[in-house]
N, C-alpha and C positions, 0 to 999 in steps of 0.2 A: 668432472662435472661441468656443464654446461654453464657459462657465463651468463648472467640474469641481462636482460637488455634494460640498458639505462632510461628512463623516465623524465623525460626532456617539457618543462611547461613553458611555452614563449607568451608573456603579456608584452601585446602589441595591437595598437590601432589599429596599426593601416594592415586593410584585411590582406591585401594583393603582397604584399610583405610577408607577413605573417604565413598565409599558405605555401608561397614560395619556398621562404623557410623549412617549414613541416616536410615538403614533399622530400626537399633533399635530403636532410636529417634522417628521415626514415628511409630513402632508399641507402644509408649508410648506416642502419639497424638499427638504429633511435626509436623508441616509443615516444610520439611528441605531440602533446596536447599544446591548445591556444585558448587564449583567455584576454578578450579586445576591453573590457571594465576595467581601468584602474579600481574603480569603486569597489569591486568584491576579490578583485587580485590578492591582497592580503590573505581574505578568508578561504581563498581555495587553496595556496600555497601552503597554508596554517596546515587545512582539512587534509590535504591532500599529500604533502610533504614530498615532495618528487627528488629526483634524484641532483637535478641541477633548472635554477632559474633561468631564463635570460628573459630581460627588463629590461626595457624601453623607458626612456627617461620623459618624455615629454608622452602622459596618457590623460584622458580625460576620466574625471569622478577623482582618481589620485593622482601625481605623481611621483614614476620611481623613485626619488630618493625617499618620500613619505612615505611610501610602501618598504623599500628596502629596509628602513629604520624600524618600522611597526613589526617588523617578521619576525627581525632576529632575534629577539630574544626564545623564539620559541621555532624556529629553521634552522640547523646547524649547515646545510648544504650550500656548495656554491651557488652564487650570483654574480650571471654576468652581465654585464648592462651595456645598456646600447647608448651612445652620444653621439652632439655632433662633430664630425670633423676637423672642424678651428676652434670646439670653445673646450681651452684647458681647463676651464673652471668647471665646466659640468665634470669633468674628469676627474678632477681632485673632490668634489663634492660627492660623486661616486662612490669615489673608493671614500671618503669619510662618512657614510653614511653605512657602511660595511660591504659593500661589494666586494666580491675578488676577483675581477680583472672587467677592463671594457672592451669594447671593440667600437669602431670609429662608424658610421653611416658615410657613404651607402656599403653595405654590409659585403664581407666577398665570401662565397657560401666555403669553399677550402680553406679560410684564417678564419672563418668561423669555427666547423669543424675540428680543425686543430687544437682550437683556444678551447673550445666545453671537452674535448678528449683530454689534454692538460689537467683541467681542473677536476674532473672526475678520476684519473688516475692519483694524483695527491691524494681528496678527499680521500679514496676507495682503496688506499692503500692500505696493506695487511699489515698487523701491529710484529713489531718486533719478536722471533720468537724468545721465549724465556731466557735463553742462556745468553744473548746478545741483547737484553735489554738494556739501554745508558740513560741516564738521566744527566743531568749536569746540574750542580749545586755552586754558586757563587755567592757565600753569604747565605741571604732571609731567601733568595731568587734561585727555587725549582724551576728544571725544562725538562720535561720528563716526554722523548719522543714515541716510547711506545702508545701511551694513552693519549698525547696529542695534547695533554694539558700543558699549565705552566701554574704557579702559585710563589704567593708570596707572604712570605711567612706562612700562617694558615688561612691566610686569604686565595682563593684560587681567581685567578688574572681571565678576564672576556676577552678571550681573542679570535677573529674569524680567520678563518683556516688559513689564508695568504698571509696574514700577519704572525701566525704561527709558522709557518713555513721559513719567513724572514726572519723572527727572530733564534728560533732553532738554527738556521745556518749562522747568523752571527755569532753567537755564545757556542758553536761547535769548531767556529774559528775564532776564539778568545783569543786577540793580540797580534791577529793579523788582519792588515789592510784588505777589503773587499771592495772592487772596483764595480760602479754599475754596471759593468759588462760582466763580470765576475756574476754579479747577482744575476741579473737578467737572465745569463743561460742556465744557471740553475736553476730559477723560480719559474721560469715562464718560457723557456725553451727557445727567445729568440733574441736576435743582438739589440742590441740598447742604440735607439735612434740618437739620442744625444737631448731628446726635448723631455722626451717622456717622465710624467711627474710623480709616475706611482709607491715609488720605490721611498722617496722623500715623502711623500704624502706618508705610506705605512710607517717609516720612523719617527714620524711625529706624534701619529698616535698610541706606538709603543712605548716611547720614553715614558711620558709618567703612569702608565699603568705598569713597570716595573720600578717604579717608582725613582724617574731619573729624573733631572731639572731641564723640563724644555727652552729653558730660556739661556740656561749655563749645563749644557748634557756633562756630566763626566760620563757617566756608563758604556752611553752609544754617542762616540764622537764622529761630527765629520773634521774629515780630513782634506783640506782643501786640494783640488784636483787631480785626490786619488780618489776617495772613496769614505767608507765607514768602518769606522773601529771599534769592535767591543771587549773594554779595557775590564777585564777580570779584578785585580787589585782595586780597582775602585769601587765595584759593588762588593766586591767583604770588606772593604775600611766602611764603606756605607753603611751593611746589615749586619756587620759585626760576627758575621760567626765562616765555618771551615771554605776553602775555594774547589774547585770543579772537581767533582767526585761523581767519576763512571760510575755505572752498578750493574 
């Protein structure tokens, strides 16, 4: 069967950008719409639902991170945002506002590329078939990677896709040390510059939605100058009930 071509929406001002963009995207078989209104960005993303975002942080009528934020509840697809250069904080405010991943201005059309092919490959990946489905149980905290979910107790846990992506590799290495280079070439396909803040940024946000203590983590430890560790024994002395059970 023939691969369905991906549905690429770029909101961005600047038009000469934006077209740019478009032209390459599609001579590399993207279907790629443009959308220069922060203002109705939302409403088309909503209406429209496309395959993967990429958002431009600084738009007039919204900006990205306000858009980003107003979507997700009702956008399950990647967003990939666009920042500037030197400012980590747009970066970190990115990805907390649920992006899944950025990429730095001025933009290079082959790390672009690469990065929406990334995030569309994860998204767009085929669920597990039946007989090799796993889940992992630690205590009250399901990670169930066929469905992509996570829950806690009977609460089911909001997590956008990169944060599921990260916390599924940690709890799949319960009790071993994961180095940012470790993650990096798993999650995102390329080596860990040594600045980049994404990876801390997402652990922050998952600790207490599986209900860890961000001020004192036992669950998801770091580990100073190696990495991060997710200590299984602590979340079932936590949630009180059986530890990691494939299924």
């Amino acid at each position: 069967m023939e691969q369905p071509v991906w549905r690429i929406l770029i909101v961005e001002d600047d038009q000469r950008l934006a077209e740019l963009t478009r032209d390459y995207l599609q001579s590399n078989g993207l279907d790629v719409a443009i959308e220069m209104d922060g203002g109705q960005a939302a409403a088309r993303i909503i209406a429209q639902q496309p395959d993967l975002v990429i958002l431009d942080l600084m738009l007039p009528g919204a900006d990205g991170l306000t858009i980003c934020r107003s979507v997700r509840e009702q956008y399950s697809g990647p967003i990939l945002m666009l920042t500037a250069r030197t400012d980590d904080m747009d970066q970190v405010l990115g990805l907390e506002s649920g992006a899944d991943d950025y990429v730095c201005k001025p933009v290079r059309p082959r790390l672009l590329l690469a990065r929406i092919r990334a995030l569309l490959r994860r998204h767009d990946a085929p669920a597990v078939p039946s007989g090799e489905r796993r889940r992992l149980q630690f205590g009250a905290l399901l990670v169930d990677s066929a469905m992509r979910e996570a829950w806690l107790g009977e609460q089911s846990i909001e997590l956008t896709s990169a944060e599921f992506d990260l916390l599924w590799l940690l709890t799949s290495n319960a009790g071993r040390i994961l180095s940012r280079e470790e993650i990096f070439n798993a999650l995102r396909g390329i080596e860990y510059d040594g600045q980049d803040r994404s990876i801390d940024v997402r652990i922050s946000r998952i600790r207490p939605k599986i209900g860890d203590d961000p001020m004192h983590p036992r669950l998801i430890k770091t580990v100073r100058s190696k990495g991060y560790l997710f200590v299984a024994e602590a979340a079932e002395a936590q949630h009180g009930s059986p530890g990691l059970a494939p299924l």
